[in-house]
C-alpha positions as CSV (number, residue, x, y, z in Angstrom):
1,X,11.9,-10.3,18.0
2,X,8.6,-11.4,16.9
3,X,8.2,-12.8,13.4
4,X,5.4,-13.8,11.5
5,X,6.0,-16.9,8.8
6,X,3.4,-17.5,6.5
7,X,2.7,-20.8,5.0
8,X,-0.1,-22.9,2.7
9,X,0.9,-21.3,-0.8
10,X,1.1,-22.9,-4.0
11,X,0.0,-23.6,-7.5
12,X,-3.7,-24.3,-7.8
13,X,-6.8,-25.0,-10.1
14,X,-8.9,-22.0,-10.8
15,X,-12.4,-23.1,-8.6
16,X,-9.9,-24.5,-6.3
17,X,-9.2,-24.0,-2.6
18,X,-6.4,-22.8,-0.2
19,X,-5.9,-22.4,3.4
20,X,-2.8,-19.8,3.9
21,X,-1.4,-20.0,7.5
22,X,0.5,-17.4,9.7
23,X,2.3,-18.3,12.6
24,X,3.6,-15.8,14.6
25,X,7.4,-16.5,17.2
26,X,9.2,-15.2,19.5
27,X,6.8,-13.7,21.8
28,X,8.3,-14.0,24.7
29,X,6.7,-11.2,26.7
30,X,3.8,-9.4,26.2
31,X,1.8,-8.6,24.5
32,X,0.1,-11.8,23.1
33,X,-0.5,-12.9,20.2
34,X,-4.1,-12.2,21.4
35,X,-3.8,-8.6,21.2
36,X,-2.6,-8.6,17.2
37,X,-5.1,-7.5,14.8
38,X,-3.9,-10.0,12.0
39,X,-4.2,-8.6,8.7
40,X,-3.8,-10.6,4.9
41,X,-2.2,-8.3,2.4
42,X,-1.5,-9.3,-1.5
43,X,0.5,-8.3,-4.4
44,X,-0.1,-9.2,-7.3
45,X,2.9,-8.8,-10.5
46,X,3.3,-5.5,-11.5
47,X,0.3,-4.3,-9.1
48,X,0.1,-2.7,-6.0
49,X,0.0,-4.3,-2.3
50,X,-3.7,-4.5,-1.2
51,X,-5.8,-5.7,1.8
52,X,-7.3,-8.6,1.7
53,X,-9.1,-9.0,5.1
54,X,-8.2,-9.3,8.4
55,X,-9.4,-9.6,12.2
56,X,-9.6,-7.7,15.1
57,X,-7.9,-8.7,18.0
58,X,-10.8,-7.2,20.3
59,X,-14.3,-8.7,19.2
60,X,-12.4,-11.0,16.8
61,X,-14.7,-8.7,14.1
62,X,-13.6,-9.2,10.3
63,X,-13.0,-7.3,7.6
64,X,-12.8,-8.3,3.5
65,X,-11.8,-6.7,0.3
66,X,-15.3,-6.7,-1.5
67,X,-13.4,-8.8,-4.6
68,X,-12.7,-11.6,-2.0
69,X,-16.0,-11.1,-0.1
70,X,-18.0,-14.4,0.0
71,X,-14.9,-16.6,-0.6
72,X,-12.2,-15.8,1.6
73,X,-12.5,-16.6,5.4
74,X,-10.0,-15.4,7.9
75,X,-10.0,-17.1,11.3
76,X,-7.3,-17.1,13.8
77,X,-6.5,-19.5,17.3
78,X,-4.5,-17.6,20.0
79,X,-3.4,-20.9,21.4
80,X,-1.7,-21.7,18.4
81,X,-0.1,-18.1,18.1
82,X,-1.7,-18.6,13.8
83,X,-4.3,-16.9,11.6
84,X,-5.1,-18.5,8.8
85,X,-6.9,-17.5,5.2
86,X,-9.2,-19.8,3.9
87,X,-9.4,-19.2,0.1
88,X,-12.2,-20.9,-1.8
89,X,-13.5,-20.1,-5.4
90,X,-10.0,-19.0,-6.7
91,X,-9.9,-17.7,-9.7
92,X,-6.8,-16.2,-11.4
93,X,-6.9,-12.6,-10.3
94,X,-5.9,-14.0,-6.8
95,X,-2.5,-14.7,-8.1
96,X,-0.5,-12.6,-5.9
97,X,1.8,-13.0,-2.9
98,X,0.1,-13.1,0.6
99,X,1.7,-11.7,3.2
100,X,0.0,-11.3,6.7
101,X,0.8,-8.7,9.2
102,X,0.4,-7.3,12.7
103,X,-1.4,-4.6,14.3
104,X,-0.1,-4.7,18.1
105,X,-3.3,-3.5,20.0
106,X,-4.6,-1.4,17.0
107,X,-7.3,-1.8,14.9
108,X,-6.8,-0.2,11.8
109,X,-6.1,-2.2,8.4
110,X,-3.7,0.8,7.2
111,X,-0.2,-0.7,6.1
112,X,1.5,2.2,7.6
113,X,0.2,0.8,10.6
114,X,1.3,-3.0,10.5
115,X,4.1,-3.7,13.5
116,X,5.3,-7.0,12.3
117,X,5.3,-8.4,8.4
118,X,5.7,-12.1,7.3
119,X,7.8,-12.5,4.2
120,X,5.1,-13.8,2.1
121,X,3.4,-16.8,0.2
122,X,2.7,-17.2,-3.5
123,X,-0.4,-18.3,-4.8
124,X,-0.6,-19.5,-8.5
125,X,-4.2,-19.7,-10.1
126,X,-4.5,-21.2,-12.7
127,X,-6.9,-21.6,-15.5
C-alpha cells in the first residue's frame, strides 16, 4: 500500500521560510513514483481544503494557486520517491495544514482525483 508522509511543518515568523517534504512508500511494483502527479493541498481552520500547486508527472510542468504564485516552489526527485514545497514570504494566511497527494498517471489537480493522501503537516505563521 503506498503511503505518502509529509514532513517540514512547524511554527514560523511571518517573512519566514519552509521547505514541506513528501515521501512517498511502499511502492513495490509499478507504477513509479515517477508517474505521480504530486499535488500540495491546504486547509486552513474553519476553511475549505484548497490547491496549492503541484507537478506533473509527464513534462514535470507546474501549477500554483495565484495567492502563493511567486513564493511557493514545488520540486520533486524520483530517486528519492519525495516532492517537496518550498514556502518563502509566509505570511499568516498560509496557516493551514499541508497535505500532498497523488495523481497515478493523471494530470488533473481535482481532489476527487487524488489516488493516495498524506496525513498532513501544520504550518503556523506567525506575526
Amino acid at each position: 500500500q503506498v503511503q505518502l508522509v509529509e514532513s517540514g511543518g512547524g511554527l514560523v515568523q511571518a517573512g519566514g521560510s519552509l521547505r514541506l517534504s513528501c515521501a512517498a512508500s511502499g511502492l513495490t511494483s509499478a507504477p513509479t513514483f515517477s508517474t505521480y502527479t504530486m499535488v500540495w493541498f491546504r486547509q486552513a481552520p474553519g476553511k475549505e481544503r484548497e490547491f496549492v500547486g503541484g507537478i506533473r508527472w509527464s513534462g514535470g510542468s507546474t501549477s500554483y494557486a495565484n495567492s502563493v504564485k511567486g513564493r511557493f516552489t514545488i520540486s520533486r526527485d524520483n530517486s528519492k520517491n519525495t516532492v517537496y514545497l518550498q514556502m518563502n514570504s509566509l505570511n499568516f494566511e498560509d496557516t493551514a495544514v499541508y497535505y500532498c497527494a497523488a495523481n497515478v498517471y493523471g494530470s488533473s489537480w481535482f481532489p476527487g482525483a487524488m489516488n493516495f493522501w498524506g496525513k498532513g503537516t501544520l504550518v503556523t505563521v506567525s506575526s
